[in-house]
N, C-alpha and C positions, 0 to 999 in steps of 0.2 A: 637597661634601656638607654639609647644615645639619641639626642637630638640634635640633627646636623642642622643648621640655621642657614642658608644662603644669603648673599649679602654679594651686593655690586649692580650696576646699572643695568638696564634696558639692553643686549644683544650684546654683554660681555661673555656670556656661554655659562650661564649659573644652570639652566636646566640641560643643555647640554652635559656638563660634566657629572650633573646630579645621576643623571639617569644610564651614560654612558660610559663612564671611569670611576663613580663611586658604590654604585650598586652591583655587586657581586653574589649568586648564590642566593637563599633562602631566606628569610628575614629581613627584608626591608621592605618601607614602607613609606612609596614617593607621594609625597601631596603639595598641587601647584595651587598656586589664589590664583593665578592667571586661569587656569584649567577649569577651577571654581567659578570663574566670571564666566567665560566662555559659553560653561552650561546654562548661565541662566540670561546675559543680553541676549535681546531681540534683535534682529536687523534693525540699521538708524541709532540705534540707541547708543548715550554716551555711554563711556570706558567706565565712567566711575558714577553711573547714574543707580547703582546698585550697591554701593561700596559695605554699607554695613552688612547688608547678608551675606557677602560675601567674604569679608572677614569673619560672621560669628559661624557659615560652615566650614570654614580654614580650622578656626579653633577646633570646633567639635569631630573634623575629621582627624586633627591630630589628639587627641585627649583619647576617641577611637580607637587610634593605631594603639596607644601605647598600653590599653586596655585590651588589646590582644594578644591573646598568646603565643601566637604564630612570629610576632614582630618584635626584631630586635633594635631596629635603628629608623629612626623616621627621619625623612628628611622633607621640612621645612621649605620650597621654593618662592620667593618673593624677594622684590627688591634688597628691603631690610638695610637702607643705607647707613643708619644713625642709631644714635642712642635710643632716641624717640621714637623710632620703630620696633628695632629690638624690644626696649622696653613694653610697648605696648602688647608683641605678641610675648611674651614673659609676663608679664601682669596677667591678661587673661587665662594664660596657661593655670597659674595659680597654684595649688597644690599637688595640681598633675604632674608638677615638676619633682615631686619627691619623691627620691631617688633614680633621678634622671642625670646623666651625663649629659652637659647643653656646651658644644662645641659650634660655633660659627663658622663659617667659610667663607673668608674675604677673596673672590674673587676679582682680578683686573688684570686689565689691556691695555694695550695702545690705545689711541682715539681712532686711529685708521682700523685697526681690529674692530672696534667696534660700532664705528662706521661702517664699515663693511657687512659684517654679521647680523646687523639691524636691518642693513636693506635687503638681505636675503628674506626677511621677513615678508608678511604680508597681511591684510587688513590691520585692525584695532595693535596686533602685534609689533608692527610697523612704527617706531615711535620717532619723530621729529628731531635732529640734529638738535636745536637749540633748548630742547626739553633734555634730552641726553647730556649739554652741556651742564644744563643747572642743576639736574640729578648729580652730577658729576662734582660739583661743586660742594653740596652737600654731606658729599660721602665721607664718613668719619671711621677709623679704625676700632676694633671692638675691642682692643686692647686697651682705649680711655674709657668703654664704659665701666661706672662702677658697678659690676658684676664679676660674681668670682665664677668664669667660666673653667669648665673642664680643662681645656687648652683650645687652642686658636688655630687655625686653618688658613694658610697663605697657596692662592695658586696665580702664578701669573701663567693668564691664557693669549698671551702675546702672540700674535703668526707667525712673527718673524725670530720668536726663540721656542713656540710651542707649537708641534701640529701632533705628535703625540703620547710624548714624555711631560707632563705636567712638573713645575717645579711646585714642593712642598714644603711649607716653612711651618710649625710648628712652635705654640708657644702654650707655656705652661708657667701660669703666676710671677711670671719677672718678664722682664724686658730682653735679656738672650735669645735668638731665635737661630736655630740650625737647619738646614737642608735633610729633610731623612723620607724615605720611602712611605707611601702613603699606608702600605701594610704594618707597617711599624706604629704608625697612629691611630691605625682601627683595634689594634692590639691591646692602646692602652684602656 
């Protein structure tokens, strides 16, 4: 079992790639918090006026997956900028995590990228340039959390160097990081 963790801001393309260049084939298993919210505001209602249930069915839908036998790899979608995110869905996962491979995927862009792909958006989706900004400022590499992840996940989804060859960086317990094929990292 592999848990792919998305990681990067508001309309940098994390459920994009999640669902359209990482899921191939049989065995996987996409669960969005956004998707999760979705179903349960009411029109009017704030973004985060539900925030706990909607984390604890995030948890329970992945704990779920990885309790199915159908499924090989879940993937995680949510911000996930920091440590302190991470960490939180990693604590609750709790023992569900043993013998999981838990892979991250730092995705990033330009700021015009994701200017751009954010105003594609629409309703609650839609998120405010200067929130984007301060999300953006936040955003910490998963390489300082102390966790000993499987390896690490690098895509830049820039426009102006990606529309649909993805670059993958790849990192496994040191600080080296090489360019290699994204089949080559579902392999390990």
């Amino acid at each position: 079992m592999t848990l792919y963790i998305m990681c990067g801001v508001p309309g940098v393309g994390k459920s994009y790639f999640a669902k359209k260049k990482l899921m191939e084939g049989p065995g996987w298993k996409y669960i969005s918090r956004d998707e999760i919210r979705y179903s349960i505001l009411k029109d009017g209602e704030d973004y985060f006026s539900h925030e706990n249930e909607v984390f604890e069915k995030f948890i329970i839908a992945i704990k779920n997956a990885f309790n199915d036998d159908g499924v090989f790899y879940v993937i995680a979608d949510a911000t996930h900028l920091n440590w302190a995110s991470r960490n939180k869905l990693l604590r609750n996962l709790g023992k569900s995590l043993n013998n999981v491979k838990v892979i991250p995927i730092m995705i990033t862009a330009d700021p015009i990228t994701v200017n751009e792909q954010n105003e594609q958006r629409t309703g609650p989706a839609c998120v405010e340039r200067s929130v984007i900004r301060r999300m953006t400022a936040s955003l910490t590499d998963p390489k300082t959390d102390p966790y000993n992840y499987t390896a690490i996940m690098y895509v830049d989804n820039s426009k102006h160097e990606l529309v649909e060859k993805p670059k993958f960086m790849y990192h496994k317990n040191d600080i080296r990081m090489k360019e290699i094929p994204i089949k080559e990292v579902l392999k390990k």
